[in-house]
NUGU-894183 format. One line per 4 residues: number of its first residue (from 0); their letters; for each residue x, y, z of N, C-alpha, C. Coordinates in steps of 0.001 Angstrom, whole numbers, plus 500000, padded with zeros to 6 digits. Atoms other than C-alpha are relative to their C-alpha. Example, Ala and Ser with C-alpha at 12.3 -4.5 7.8 and 13.67 -1.06 7.14 Angstrom:
! NUGU-894183
0	as	500890:498810:500000:512300:495500:507800:500900:501200:500000 | 499180:498810:499940:513670:498940:507140:499230:501090:500730
***
This chain:
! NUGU-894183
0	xxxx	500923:499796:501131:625683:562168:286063:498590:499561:500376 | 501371:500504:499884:623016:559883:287372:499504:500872:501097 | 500818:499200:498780:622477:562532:290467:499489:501314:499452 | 500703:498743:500432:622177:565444:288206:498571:499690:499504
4	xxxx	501208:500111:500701:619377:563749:286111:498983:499535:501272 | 501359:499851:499314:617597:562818:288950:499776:501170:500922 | 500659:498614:499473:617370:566273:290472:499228:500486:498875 | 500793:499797:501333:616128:567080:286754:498565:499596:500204
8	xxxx	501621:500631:500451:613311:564396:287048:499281:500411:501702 | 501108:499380:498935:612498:565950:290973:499809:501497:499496 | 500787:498185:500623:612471:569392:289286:499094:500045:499529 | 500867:500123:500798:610387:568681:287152:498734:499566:500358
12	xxxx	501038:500853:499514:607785:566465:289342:499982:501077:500633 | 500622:499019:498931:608005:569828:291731:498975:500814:499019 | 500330:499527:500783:607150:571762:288745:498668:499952:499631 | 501010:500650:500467:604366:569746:287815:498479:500258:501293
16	xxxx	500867:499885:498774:602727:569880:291548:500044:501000:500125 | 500073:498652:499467:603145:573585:291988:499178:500051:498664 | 501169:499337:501132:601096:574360:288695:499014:499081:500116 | 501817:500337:499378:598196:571498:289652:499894:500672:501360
20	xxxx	500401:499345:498618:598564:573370:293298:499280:500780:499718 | 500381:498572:500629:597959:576732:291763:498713:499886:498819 | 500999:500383:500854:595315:575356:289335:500161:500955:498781 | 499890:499080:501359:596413:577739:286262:499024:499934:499197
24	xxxx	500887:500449:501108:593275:578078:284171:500581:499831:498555 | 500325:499596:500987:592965:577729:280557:499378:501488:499519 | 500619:498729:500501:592450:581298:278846:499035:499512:499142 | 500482:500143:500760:589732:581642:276737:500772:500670:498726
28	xxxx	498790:499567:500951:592455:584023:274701:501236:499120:499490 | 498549:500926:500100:595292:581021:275002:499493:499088:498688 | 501087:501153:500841:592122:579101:272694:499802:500533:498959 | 500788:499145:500637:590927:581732:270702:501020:501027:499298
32	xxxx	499339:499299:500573:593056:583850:268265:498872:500970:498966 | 501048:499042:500559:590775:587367:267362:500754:501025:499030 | 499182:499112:500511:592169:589401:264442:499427:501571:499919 | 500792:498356:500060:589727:591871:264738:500452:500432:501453
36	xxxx	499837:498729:498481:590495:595257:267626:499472:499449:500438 | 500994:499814:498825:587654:594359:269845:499382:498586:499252 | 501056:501033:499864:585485:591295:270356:499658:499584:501135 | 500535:500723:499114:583527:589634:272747:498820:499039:499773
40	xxxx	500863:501099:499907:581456:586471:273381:499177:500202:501471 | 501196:500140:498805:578249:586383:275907:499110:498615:499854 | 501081:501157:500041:576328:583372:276709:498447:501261:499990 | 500922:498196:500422:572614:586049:275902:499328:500055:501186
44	xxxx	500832:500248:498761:570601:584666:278886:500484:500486:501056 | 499488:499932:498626:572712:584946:281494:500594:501740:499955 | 499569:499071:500036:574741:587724:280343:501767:500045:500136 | 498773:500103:500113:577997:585681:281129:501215:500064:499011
48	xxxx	498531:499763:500980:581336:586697:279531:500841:498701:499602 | 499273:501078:500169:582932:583942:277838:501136:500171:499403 | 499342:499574:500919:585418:585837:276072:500636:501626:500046 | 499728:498160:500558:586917:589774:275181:501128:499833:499990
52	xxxx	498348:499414:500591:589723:591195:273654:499518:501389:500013 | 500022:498380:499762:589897:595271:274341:498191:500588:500062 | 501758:499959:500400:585766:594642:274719:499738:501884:500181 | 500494:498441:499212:586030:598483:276445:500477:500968:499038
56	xxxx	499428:499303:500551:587943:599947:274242:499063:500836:498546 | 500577:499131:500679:586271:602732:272052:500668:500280:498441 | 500274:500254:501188:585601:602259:268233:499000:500759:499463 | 501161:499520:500806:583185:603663:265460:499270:498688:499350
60	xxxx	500651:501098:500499:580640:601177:265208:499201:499514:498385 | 500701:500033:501473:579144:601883:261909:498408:499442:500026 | 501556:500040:499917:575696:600331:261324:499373:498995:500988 | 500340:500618:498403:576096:598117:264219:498749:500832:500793
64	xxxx	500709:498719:499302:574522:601529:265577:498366:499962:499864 | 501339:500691:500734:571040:600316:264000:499473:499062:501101 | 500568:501437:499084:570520:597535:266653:499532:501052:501025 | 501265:498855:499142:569673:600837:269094:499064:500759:499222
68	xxxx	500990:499740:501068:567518:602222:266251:498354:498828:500140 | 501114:501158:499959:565759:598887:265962:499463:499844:501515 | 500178:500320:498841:565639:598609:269648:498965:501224:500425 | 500772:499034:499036:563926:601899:270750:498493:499718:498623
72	xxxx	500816:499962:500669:561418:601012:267647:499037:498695:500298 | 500676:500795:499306:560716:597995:269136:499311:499999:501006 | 501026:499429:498864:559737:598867:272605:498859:500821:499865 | 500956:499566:500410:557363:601382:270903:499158:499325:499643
76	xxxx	501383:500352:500208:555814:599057:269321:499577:498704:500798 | 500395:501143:498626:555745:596051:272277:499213:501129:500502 | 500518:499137:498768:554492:599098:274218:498940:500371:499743 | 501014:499267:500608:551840:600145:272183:499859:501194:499540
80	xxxx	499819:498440:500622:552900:603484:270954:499886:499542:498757 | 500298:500124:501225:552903:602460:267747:499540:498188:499265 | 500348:501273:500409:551904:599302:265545:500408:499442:498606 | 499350:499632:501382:553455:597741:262827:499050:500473:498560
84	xxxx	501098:499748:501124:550400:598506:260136:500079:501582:500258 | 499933:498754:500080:551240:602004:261185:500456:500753:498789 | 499242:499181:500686:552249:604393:258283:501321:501039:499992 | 498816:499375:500180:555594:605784:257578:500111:501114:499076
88	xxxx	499731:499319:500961:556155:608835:255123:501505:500409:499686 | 498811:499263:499896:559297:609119:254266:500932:501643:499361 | 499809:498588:499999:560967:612588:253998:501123:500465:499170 | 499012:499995:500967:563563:614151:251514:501282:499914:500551
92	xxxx	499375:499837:498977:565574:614029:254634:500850:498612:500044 | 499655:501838:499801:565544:610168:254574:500413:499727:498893 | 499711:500458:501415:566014:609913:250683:501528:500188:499698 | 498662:499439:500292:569334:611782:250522:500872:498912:500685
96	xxxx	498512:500960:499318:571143:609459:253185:500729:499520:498605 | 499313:501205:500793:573792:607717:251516:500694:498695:500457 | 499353:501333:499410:575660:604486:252080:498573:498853:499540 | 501104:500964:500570:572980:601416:251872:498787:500273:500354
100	xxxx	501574:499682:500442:569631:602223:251213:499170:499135:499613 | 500776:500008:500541:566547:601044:250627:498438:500041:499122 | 500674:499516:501221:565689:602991:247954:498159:500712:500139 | 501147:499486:499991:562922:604881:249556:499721:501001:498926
104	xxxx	500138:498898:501397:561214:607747:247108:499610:501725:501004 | 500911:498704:499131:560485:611357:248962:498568:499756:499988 | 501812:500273:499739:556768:610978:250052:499309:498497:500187 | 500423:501560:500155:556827:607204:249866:499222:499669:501166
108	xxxx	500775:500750:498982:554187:605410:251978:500774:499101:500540 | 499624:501316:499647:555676:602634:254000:499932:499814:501633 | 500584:500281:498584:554322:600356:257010:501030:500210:501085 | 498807:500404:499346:556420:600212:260034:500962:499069:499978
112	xxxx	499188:500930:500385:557050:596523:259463:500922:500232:498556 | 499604:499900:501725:558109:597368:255626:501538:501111:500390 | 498948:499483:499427:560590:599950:257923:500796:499432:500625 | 499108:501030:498322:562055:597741:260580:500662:498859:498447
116	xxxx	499273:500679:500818:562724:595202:257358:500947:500799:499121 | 499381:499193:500837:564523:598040:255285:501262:500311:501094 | 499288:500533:499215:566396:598237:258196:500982:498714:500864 | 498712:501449:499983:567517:595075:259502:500544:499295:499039
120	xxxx	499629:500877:501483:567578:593575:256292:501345:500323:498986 | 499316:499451:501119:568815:595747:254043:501316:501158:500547 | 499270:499006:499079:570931:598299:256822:499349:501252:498985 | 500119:498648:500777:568937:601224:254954:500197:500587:501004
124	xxxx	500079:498571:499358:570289:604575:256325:498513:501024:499764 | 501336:499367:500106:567161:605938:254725:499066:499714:500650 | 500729:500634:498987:565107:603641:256737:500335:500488:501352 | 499508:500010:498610:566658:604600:259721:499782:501310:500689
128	xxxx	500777:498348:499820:566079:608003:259825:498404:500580:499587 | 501366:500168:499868:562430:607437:258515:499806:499761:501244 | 500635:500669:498574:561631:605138:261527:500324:501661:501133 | 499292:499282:498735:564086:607994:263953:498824:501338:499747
132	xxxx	501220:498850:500353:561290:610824:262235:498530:499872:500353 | 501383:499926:499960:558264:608928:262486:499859:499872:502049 | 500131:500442:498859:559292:608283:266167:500014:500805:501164 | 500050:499773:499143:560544:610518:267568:500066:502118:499713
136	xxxx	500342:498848:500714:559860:614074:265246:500987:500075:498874 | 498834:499106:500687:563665:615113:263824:501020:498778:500095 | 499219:500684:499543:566541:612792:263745:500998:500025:501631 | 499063:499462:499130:568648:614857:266231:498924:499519:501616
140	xxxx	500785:500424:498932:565475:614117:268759:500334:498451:500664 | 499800:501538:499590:565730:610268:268587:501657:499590:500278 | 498379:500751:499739:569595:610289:268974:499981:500564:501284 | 500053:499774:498584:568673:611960:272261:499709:499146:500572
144	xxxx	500142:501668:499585:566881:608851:273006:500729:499202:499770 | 498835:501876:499769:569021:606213:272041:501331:500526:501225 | 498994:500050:498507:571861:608103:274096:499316:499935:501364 | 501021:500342:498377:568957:608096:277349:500300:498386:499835
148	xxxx	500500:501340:499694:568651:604603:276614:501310:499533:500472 | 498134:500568:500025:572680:603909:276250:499885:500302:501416 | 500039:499482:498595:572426:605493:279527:499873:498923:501156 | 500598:500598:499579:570165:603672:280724:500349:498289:500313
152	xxxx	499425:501555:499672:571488:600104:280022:501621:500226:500035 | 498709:499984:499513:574772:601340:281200:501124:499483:499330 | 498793:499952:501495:576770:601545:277921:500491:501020:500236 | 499205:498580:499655:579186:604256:279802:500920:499961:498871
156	xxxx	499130:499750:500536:581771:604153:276704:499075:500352:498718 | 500513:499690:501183:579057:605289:274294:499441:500693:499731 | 500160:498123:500233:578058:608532:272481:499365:499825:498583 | 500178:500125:501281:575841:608340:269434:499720:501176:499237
160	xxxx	499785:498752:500769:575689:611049:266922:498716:500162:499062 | 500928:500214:501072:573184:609675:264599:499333:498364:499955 | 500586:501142:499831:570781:606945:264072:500639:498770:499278 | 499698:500741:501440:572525:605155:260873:501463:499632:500292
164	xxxx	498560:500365:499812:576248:604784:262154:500879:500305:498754 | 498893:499092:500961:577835:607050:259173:500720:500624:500639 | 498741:499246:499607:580668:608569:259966:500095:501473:500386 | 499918:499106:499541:580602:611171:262524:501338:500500:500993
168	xxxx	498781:500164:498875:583296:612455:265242:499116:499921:500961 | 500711:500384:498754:582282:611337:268479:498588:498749:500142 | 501142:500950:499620:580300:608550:267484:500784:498534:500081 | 499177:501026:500005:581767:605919:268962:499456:498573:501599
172	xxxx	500779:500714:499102:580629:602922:271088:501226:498640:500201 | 498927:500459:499822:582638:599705:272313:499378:498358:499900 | 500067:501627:500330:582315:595444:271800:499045:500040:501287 | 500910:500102:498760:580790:595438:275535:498961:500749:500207
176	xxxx	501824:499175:500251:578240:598139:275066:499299:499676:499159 | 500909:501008:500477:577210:596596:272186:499355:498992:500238 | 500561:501045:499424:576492:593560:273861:498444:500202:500604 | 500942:500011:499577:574706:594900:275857:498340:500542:499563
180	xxxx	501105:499407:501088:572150:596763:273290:498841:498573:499231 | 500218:501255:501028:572149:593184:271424:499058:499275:501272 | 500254:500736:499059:571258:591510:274561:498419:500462:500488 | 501648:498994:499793:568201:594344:275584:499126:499446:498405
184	xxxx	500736:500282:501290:566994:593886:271510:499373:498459:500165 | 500729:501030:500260:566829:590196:271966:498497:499841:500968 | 501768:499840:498735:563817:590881:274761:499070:499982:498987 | 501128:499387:501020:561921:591864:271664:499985:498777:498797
188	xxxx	499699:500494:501549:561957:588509:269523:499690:500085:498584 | 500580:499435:501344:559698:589892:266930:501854:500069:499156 | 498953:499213:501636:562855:591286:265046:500918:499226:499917 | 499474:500986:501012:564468:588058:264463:499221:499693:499060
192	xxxx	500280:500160:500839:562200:587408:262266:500141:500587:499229 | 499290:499468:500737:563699:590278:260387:501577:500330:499667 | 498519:499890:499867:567133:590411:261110:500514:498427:499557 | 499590:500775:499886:567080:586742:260623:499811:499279:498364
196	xxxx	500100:499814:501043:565970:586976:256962:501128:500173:498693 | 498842:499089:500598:568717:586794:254192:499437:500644:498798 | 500628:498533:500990:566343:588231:251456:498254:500089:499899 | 501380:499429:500270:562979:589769:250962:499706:501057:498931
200	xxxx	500787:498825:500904:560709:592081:248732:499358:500521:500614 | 501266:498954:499760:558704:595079:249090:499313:500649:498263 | 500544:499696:501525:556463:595269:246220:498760:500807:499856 | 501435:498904:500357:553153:596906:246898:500168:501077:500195
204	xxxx	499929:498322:500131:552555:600222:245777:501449:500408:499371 | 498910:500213:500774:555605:599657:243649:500213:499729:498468 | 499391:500387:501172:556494:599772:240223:500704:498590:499666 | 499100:500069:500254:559308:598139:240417:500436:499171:501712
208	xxxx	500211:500361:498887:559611:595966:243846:501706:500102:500819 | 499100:499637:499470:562203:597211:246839:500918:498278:500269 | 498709:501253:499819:565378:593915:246790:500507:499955:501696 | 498465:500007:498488:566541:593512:250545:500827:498603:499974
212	xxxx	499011:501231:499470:569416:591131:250952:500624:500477:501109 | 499211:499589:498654:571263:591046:254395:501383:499876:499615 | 498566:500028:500063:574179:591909:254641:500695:498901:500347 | 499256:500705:499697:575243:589455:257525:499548:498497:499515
216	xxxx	500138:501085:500594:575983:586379:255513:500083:498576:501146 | 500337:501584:498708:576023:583965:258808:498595:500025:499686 | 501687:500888:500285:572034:583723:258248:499995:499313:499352 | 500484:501237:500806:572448:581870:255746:501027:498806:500101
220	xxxx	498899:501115:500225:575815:580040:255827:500306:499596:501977 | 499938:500506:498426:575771:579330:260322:498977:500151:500356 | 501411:500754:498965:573864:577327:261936:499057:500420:500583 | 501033:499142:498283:571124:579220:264378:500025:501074:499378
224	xxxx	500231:498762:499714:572198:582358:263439:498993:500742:499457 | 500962:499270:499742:569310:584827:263283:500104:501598:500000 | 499787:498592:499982:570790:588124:263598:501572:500355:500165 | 500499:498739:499285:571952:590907:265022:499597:501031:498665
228	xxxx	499766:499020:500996:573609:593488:262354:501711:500191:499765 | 498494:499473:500050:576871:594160:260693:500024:501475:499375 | 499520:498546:500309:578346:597266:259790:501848:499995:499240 | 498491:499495:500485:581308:599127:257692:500026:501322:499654
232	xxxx	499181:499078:500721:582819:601798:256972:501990:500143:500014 | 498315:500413:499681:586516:602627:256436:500775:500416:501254 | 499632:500067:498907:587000:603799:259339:499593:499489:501333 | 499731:500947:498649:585484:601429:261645:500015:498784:499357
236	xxxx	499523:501581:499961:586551:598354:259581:498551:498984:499822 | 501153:500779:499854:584083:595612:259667:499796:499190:501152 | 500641:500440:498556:581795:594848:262473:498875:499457:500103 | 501185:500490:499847:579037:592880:263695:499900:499493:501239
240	xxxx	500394:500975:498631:576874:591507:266651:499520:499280:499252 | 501112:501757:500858:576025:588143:265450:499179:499027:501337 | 500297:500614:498883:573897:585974:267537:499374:498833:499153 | 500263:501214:500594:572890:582164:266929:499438:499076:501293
244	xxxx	500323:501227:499045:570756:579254:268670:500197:499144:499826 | 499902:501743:500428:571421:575691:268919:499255:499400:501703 | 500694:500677:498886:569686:573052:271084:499422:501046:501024 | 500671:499176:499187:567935:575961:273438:501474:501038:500442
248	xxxx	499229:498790:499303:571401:577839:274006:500179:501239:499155 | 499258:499045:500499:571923:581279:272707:501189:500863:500186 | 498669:499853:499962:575266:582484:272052:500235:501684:499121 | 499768:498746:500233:576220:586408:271174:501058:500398:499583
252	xxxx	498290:499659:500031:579682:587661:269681:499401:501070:499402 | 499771:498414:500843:580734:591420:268853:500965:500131:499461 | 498768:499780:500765:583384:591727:266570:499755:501689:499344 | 500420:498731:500509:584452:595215:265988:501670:500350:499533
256	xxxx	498369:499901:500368:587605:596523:263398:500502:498933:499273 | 499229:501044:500884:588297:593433:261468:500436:500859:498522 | 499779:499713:501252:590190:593782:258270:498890:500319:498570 | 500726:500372:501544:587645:592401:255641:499032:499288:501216
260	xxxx	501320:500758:499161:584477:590717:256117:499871:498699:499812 | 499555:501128:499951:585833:587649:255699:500436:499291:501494 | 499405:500049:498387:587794:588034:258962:499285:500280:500770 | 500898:499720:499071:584908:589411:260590:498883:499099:500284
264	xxxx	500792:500918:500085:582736:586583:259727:500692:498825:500624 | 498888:501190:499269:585691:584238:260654:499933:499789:501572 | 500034:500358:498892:586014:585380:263881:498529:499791:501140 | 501345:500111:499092:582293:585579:265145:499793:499032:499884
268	xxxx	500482:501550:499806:581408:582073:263976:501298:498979:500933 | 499303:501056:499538:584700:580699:265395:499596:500214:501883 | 500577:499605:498654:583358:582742:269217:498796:499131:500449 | 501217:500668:500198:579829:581488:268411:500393:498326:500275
272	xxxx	499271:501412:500022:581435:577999:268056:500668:499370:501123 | 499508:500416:499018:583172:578127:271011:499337:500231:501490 | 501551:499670:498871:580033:579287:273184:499430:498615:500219 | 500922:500988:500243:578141:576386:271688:501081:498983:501003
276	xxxx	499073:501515:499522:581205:573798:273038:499622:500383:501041 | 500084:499757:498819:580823:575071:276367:498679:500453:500539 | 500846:500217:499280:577473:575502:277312:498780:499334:499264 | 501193:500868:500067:574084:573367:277228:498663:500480:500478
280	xxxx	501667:499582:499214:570202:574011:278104:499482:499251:499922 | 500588:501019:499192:568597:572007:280637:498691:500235:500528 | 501353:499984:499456:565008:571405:281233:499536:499580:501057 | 500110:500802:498582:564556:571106:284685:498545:499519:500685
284	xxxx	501053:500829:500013:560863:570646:284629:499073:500761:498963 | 500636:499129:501095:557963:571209:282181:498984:500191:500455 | 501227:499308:500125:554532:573035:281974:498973:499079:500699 | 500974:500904:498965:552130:571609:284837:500849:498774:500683
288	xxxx	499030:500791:499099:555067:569430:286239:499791:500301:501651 | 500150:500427:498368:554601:568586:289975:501010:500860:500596 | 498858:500414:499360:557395:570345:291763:500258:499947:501855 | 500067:500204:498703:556235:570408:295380:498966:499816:500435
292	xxxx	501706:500121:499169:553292:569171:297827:500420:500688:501291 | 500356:499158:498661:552492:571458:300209:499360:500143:500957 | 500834:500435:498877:550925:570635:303456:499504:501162:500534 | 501150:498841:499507:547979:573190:304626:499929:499386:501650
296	xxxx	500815:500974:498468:547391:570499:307974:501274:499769:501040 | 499171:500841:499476:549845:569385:310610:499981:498309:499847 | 499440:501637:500138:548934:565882:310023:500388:499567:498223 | 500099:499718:501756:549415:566626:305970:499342:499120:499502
300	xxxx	501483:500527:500443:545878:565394:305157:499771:501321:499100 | 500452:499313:501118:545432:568764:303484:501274:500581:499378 | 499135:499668:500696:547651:569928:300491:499354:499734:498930 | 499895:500189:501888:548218:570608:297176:501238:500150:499570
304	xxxx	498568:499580:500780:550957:570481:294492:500244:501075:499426 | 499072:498897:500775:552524:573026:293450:500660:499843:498717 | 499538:499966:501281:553189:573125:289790:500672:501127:498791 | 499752:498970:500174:554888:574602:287298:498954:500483:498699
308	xxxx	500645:499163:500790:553140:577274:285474:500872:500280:498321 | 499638:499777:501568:555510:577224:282226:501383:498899:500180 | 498924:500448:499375:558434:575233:281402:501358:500626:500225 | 498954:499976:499584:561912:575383:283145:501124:499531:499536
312	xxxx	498904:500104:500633:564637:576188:281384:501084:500510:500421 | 499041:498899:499616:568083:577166:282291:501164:499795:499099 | 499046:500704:500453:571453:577282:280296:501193:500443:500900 | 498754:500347:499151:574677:576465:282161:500970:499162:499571
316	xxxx	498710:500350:500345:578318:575441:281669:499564:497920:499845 | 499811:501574:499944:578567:571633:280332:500368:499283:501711 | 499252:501035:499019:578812:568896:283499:499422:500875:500934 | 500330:499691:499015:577221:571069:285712:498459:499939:500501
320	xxxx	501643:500020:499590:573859:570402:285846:499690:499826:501678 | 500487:500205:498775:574045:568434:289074:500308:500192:501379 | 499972:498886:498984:575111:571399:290974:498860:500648:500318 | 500978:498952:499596:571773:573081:290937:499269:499628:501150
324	xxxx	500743:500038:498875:570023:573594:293490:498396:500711:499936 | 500969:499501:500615:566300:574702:293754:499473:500763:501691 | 500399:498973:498699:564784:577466:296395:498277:500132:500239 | 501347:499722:500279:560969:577708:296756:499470:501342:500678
328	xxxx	500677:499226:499910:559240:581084:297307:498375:500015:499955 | 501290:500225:499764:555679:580594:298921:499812:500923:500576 | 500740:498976:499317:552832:583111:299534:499745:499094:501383 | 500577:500884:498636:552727:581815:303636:498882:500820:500455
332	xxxx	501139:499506:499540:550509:584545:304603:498042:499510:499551 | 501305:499957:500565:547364:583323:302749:499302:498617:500834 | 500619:501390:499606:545027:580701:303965:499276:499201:499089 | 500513:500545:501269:543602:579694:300986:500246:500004:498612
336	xxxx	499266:499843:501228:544235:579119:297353:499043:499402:499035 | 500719:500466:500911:542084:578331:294419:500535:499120:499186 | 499274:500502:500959:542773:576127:291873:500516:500432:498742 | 499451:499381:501466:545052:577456:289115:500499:501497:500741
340	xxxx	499237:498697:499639:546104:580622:291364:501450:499809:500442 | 498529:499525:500457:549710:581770:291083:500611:499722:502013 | 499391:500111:499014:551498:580473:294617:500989:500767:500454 | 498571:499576:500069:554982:581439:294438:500960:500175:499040
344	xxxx	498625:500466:500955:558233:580541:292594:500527:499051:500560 | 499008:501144:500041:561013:578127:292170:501271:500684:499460 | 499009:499511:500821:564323:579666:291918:501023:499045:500010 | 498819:501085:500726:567335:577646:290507:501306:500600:500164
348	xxxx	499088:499108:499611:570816:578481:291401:501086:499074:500277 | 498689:500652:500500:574261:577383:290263:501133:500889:501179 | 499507:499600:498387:576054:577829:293949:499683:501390:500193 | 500531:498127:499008:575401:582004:294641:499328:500432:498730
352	xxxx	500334:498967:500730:574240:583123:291489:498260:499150:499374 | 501297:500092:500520:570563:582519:290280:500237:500077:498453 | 500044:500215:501248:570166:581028:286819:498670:499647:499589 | 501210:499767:500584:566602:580898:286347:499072:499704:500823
356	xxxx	501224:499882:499025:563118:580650:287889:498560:499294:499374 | 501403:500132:500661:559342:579166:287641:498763:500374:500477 | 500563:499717:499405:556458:580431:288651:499155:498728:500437 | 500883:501301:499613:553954:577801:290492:498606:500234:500358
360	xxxx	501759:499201:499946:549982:577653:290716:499705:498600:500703 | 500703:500981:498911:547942:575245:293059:499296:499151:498699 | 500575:500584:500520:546581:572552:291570:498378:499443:500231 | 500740:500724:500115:543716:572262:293188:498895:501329:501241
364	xxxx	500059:498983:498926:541145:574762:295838:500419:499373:501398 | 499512:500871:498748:542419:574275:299330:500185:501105:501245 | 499967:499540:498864:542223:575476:302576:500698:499954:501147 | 499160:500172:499089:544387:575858:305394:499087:499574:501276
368	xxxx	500956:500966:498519:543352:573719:308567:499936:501546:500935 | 500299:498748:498826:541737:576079:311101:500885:499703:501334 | 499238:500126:498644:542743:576492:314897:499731:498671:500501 | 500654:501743:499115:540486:573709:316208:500149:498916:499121
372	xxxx	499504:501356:500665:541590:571249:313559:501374:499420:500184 | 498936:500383:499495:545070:571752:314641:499906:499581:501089 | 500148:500249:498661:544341:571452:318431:499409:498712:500075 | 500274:501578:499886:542721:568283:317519:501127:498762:499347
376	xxxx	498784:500486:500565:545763:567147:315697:500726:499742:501238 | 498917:499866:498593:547827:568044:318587:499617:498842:501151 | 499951:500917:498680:545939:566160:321238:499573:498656:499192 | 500088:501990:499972:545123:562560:319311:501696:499925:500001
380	xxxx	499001:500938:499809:548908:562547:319034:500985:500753:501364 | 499364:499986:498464:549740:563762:322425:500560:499185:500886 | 499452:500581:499434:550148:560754:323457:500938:498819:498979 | 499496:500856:501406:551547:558887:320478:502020:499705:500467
384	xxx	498187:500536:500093:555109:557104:320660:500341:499402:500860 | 499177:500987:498987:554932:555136:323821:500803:500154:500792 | 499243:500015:499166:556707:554955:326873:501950:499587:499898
***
């Protein structure tokens, strides 16, 4: 009896050493229970995956579809094609949509900004096809663009039909292409300040003043969050990219297909939540910080520091900070440098992969030692160091 149980307690001790041998991770799925089809979590910066359930798998996003709307309206107006004090007219085209609206009138005046908020705010379909008219002529035009763009940021599982995410066949997009839409939009922070809004008015030139409330109720009830957009219909369920900051990290989830919007809210803040546990943002130096002296001379009598030009931020997995490592990128060809001109960089890098960068400027004017200042270098210590 006593020889069986102790083969038991060496089974068991082998047991034990073959799974720390093998190092078995933790899933982020073994942690995480998603009731919605499709989700995924992104740290936003990096772009790292912290998370998915069927992320590839092809869905009808509903007004999710709006965040490429908002997105190609943004670059227009970062780009200078348009401005938000620009005028909008909206068209009987835009009035008819149905689903959530808001409540344009055929002929109505309205700014761009007063569009982009009728939009993120309020998910107007009417808005959405205003903006897709004033932008890009016809609706059917600008859904040519957003699919170039889908293209473009290499959303291969996605096909849009229309600007507004009503219910078409073939309009269908996936948790990971969304991401990546959400991820391009945040380049543009202007439109948190609308997406991040849970209510507003539009009252001038109004009777009667336009109500936006947001839909996604994380702005107001979680922490950070700020955006993206949710969406429904009955046949794609309820969906949203939500995104939220805390202490300098931003954190991204796509939930797409939940039951109710209860469950859809459930599971993005519990993703969001589990982003935040696992990563941190570290200031590795700030704005005019020292981070190298650079010798112009062989006997390094001439130099300057190298500073940084903005501060240095990166976010990365808890406990790892004091893995980074730092790379410097110097103009060597030049012989001279003014004070306050742009040197190089500083890149930062969590063993192979590059996690962020700073640019660096001279602190001071400076000149590189000539020939005959070196050659005089050379021979006082020619003889230097003794027998």
């Amino acid at each position: 009896m006593k020889k069986i149980k102790y083969q038991s307690i060496c089974f068991a001790l082998s047991l034990i050493f073959l799974l720390g041998l093998f190092s078995f991770p933790v899933l982020a799925d073994e942690q995480i229970k998603v009731e919605a089809k499709s989700a995924i979590l992104m740290e936003a910066v990096s772009g790292k995956i912290l998370f998915e359930q069927n992320s590839h798998e092809k869905f009808a996003p509903a007004s999710v579809t709006k965040i490429m709307t908002m997105l190609l309206a943004m670059e227009a107006v970062d780009s200078g094609k348009i401005k938000f004090s620009d005028k909008i007219t909206a068209s009987e085209n835009a009035k008819k949509m149905g689903g959530s609206t808001m409540l344009l009138d055929t002929g109505e005046i309205r700014t761009v900004e007063e569009i982009l908020k009728g939009i993120a705010i309020a998910s107007g379909n009417d808005a959405a096809v205003a903006m897709a008219e004033y932008l890009a002529g016809t609706e059917d035009s600008f859904v040519g663009l957003m699919n170039e763009k889908a293209q473009a940021l290499g959303m291969k599982d996605t096909t849009f039909k229309n600007c507004t995410g009503l219910p078409a066949d073939g309009h269908l997009s996936t948790a990971y292409d969304i991401s990546l839409m959400s991820r391009e939009l945040l380049k543009h922070p202007q439109i948190l300040k609308y997406t991040g809004t849970y209510m507003d008015n539009i009252s001038e030139g109004r009777k009667s003043p336009i109500e936006l409330v947001n839909h996604n109720k994380l702005v107001r009830f979680f922490k950070g969050c700020d955006g993206l957009k949710t969406g429904f219909t009955n046949d794609a369920k309820y969906c949203i990219s939500a995104t939220a900051t805390r202490d300098g990290v931003r954190m991204l989830s796509v939930i797409m297909g939940a039951p109710t919007f209860k469950i859809r809210n459930r599971d993005a803040s519990m993703l969001l939540n589990f982003g935040f546990s696992k990563f941190e943002s570290k200031k590795l130096f700030v704005k005019d910080q020292d981070v190298e002296k650079i010798s112009m001379s062989k006997d390094g009598e001439k130099f300057f520091m190298a500073k940084a030009k903005t501060d240095a931020v990166v976010t990365i997995e808890k406990g790892s900070a004091d893995k980074i490592t730092k790379k410097l990128s110097l103009k060597t060809d030049k012989v001279k440098f003014k004070k306050g001109e742009t040197v190089g960089k500083c890149d930062f890098f969590l063993g192979e992969e590059l996690i962020g960068s700073v640019e660096l400027y001279s602190d001071r004017d400076i000149k590189k030692a000539n020939f005959l200042e070196n050659i005089k270098y050379n021979f006082q210590n020619l003889f230097k160091g003794g027998v």
